[in-house]
C-alpha positions in Angstrom: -0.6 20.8 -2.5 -4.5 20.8 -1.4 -4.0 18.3 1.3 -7.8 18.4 1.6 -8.0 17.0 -2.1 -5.4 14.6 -0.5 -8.3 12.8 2.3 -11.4 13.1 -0.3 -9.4 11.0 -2.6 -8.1 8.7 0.9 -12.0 8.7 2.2 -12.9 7.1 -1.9 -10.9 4.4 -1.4 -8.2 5.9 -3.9 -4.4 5.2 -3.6 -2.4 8.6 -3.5 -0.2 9.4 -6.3 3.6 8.8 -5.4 4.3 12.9 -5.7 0.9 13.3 -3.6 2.5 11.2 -1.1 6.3 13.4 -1.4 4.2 15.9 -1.1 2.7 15.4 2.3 6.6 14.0 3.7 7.7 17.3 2.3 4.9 19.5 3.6 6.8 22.4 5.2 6.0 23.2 9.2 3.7 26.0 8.0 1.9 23.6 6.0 1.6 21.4 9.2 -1.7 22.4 10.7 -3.8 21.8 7.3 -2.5 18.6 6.9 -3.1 17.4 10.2 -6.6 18.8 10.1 -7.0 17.0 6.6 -5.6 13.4 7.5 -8.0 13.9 10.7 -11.0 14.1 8.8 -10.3 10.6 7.4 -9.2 9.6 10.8 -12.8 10.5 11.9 -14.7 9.2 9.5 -13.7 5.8 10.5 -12.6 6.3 14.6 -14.2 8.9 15.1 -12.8 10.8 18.3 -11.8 7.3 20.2 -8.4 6.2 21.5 -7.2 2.7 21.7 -4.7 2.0 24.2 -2.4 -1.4 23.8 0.1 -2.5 26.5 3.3 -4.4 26.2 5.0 -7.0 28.0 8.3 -8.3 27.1 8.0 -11.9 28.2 11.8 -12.7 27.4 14.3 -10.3 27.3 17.9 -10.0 25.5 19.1 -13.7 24.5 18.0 -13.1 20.5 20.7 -14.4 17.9 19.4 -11.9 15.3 21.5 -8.8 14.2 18.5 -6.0 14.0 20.7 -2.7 14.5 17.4 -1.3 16.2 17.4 -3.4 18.5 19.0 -3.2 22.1 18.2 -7.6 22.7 19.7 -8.0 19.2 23.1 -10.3 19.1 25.1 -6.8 17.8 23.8 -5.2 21.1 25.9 -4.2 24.3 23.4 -2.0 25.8 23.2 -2.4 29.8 19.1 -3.6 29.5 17.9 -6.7 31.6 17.7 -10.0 30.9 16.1 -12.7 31.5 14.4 -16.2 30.3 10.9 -16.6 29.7 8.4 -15.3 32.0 6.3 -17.6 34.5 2.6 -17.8 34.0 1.7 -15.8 37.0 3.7 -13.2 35.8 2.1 -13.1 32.3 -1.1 -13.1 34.1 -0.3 -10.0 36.8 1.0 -8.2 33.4 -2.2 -8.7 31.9 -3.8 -7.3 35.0 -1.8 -4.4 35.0 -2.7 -3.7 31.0 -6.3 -4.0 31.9 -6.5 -1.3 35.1 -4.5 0.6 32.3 -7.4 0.3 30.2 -5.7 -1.2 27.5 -7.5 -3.2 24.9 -4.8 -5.5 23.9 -2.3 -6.9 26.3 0.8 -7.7 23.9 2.9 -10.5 24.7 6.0 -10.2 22.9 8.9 -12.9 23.5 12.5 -11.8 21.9 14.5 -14.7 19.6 14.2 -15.8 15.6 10.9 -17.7 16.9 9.5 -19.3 19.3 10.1 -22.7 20.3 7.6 -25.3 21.1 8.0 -25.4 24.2 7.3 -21.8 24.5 4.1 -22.1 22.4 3.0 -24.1 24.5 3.8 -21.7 27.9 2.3 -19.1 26.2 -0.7 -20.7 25.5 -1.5 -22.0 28.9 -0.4 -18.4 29.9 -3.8 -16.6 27.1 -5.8 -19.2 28.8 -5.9 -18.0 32.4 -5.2 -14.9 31.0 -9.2 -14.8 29.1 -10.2 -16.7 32.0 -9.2 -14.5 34.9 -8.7 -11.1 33.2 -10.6 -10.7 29.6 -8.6 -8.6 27.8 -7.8 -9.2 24.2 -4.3 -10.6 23.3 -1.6 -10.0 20.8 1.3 -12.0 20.6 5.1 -10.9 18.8 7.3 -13.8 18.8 9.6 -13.4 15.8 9.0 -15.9 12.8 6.9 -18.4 12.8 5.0 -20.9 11.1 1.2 -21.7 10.4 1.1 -24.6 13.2 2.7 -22.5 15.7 -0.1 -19.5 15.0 -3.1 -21.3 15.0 -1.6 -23.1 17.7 -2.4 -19.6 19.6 -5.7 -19.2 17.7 -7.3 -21.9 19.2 -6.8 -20.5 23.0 -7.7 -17.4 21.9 -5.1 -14.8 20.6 -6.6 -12.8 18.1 -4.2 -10.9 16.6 -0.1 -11.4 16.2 2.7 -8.4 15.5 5.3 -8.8 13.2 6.5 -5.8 11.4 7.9 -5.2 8.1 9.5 -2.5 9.6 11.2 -0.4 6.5 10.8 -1.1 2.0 12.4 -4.1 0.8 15.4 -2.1 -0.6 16.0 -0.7 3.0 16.0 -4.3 4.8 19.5 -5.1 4.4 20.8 -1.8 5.7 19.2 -2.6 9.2 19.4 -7.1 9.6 21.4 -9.1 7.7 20.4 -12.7 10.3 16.6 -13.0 8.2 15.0 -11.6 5.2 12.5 -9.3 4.0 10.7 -12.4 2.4 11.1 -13.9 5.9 8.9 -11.4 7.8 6.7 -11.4 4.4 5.9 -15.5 5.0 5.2 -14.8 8.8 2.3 -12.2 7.9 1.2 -14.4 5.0 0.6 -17.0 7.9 -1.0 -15.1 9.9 -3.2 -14.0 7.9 -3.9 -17.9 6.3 -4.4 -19.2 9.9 -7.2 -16.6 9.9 -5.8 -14.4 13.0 -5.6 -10.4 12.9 -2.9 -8.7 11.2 -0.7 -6.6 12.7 2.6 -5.2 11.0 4.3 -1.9 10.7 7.8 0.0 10.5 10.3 2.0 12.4 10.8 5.4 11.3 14.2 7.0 11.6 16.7 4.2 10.5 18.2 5.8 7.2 15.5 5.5 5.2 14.5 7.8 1.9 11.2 9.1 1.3 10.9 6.4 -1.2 11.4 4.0 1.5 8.6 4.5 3.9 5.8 5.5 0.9 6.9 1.6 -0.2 6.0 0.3 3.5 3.0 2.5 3.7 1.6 1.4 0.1 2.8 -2.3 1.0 1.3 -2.8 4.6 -2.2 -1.1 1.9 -1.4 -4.5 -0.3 -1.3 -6.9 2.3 -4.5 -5.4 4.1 -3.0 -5.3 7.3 -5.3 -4.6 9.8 -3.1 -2.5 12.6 -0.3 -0.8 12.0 2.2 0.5 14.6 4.8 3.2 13.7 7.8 3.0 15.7 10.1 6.4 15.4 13.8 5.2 16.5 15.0 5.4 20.0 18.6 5.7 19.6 19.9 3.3 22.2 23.5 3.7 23.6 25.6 0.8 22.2 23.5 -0.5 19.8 24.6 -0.1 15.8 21.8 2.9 15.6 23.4 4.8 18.7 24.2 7.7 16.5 21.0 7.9 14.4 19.0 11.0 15.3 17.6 12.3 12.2 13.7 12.6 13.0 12.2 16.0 13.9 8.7 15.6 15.6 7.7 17.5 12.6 8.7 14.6 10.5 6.6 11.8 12.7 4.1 14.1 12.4 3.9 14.2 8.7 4.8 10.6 8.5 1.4 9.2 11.1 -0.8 11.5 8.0 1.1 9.9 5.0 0.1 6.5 6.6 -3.5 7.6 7.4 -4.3 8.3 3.8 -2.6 5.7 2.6 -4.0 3.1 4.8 -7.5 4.8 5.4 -9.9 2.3 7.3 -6.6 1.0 9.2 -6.1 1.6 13.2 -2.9 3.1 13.3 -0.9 3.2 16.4 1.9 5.6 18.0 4.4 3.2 19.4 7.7 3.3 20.4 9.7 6.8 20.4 6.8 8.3 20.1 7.8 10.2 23.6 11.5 11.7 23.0 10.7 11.8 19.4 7.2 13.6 19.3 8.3 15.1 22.5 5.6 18.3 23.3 3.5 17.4 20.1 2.6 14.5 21.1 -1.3 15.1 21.6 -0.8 16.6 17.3 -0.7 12.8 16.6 -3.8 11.1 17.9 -5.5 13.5 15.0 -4.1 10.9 12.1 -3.3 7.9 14.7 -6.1 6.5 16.5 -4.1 4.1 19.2 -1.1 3.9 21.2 1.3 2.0 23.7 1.7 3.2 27.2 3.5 2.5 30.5 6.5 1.9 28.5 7.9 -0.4 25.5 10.4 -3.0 25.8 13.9 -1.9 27.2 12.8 1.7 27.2 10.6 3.8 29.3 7.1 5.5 28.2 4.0 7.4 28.8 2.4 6.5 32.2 -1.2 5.6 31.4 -2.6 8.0 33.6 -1.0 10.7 31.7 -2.0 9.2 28.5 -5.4 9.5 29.9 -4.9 13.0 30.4 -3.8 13.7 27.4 -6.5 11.8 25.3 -9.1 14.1 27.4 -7.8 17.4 27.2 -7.8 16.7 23.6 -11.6 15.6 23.7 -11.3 12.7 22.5 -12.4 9.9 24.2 -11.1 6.1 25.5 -12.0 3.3 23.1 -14.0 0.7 25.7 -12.4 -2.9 24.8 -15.3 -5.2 23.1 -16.9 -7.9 25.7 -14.3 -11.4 25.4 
């Protein structure tokens, strides 16, 4: 396979061919540095050598009644993580403090649960308030399902972009949740997108899924015209259903980030969770088809320190993105 062939037909605005896209899951380790290099020149045309960095903060940990087998808050879970009810307002605040001397972009306020109440609307909106009053950062919110009211309930203080991943294909869904369905996580997107916030959905990587399975998320995140898209590679967490799933090679991320890249061209895609014991020493390899990532940590699991994120990003010569004036 010409993997260069591959990003001229990306940069026209032309949808791979399903063997193209085999092709580039299958690309053997020798094969590795051309396709990189190729799915970099599309990354460059439109990000040129800039880095986005998001941060996380889990404003309510554990408590969730859903069954995601990923998950280490999930109902199924018995892993040894903290938790607690939802954060105070200070504390959302300090966190989007912290995000900022990170020099994140986005501070992302995710809350775990089916939904989020009304009540907790409401707390999170008096939260992005003080938030782009006092800090000026921009602000994502992941709060599980929700409905039109609720979202541009957070549009009008000013969140301008809300996470809610596919996560794998439709066929895969059931293997991994069995509490909501895929057309469930379909409707939330769908409202975003009609309440007129940014889009932000992805997958997790790692979880039993074929080859067929993640070119169907990459081609349907393409569909919806999702703006951001993070991919997750599985951490296995002890005493969770996916404890003993350790299939993913950093080979296989790697090859994964370029699939997505050509698939979803114009698209900021982002390195999130795993990316550390999956990617492990090739990490810098995938800021040449990704062009953001998370740092000081994830939810329940450790990550990157921002200052060596920083590093990293300028040994590579690449340079931080510089968040737009709120």
């Amino acid at each position: 396979m010409d993997f260069g062939k591959l990003a001229d037909k990306s940069l026209q605005g032309e949808l791979l061919e399903v063997n193209e896209m085999k092709a580039v899951l299958n690309a053997s380790d020798e094969q590795i540095p051309e396709l990189v290099s190729a799915a970099f020149r599309v990354r460059h045309h439109y990000f040129g050598k800039r880095v986005q960095i998001h941060m996380l903060q889990n404003a309510k940990s554990g408590l969730c009644p859903e069954d995601c087998h990923y998950c280490s808050q999930s109902s199924v879970s018995e892993a040894p993580i903290e938790r607690y009810p939802f954060l105070s307002k200070e504390q959302l605040v300090e966190g989007a403090k912290r995000a900022k001397e990170a020099g994140a972009v986005r501070y992302c306020i995710v809350n775990s649960g089916r939904g989020p109440t009304h009540k907790e609307i409401e707390q999170i909106a008096e939260a992005v308030k003080e938030i782009r009053a006092k800090v000026g950062i921009n602000i994502c919110c992941s709060l599980g399902l929700m409905s039109e009211d609720k979202i541009r309930s957070l549009k009008e203080v000013g969140v301008g972009r809300i996470n809610h991943n596919l996560n794998t294909s439709r066929e895969h869904h059931p293997e991994i949740v069995t509490t909501h369905t895929y057309d469930d996580r379909v409707a939330t997107v769908e409202s975003v997108k009609s309440a007129g916030v940014g889009t932000c959905s992805g997958g997790i990587i790692g979880m039993g899924e074929s080859d067929d399975d993640i070119i169907n998320l990459a081609i349907t995140l393409r569909a919806m015209d999702i703006e951001s898209i993070p991919i997750n590679f599985l951490h296995s967490i002890p005493k969770t259903p996916f404890e003993t799933k350790r299939q993913l090679t950093p080979q296989r991320c790697l090859k994964t980030l370029c699939l997505f890249r050509f698939v979803n061209p114009s698209k900021e895609i982002r390195v999130a969770g795993g990316r550390e014991i999956n990617l492990r020493s090739l990490q810098p390899l995938s800021l040449y088809p990704a062009n953001s990532i998370f740092v000081n940590g994830y939810l329940t699991t450790p990550g990157q320190e921002a200052s060596d994120a920083h590093r990293m990003i300028e040994d590579l010569g690449f340079e931080l993105d510089q968040p737009a004036a709120i």
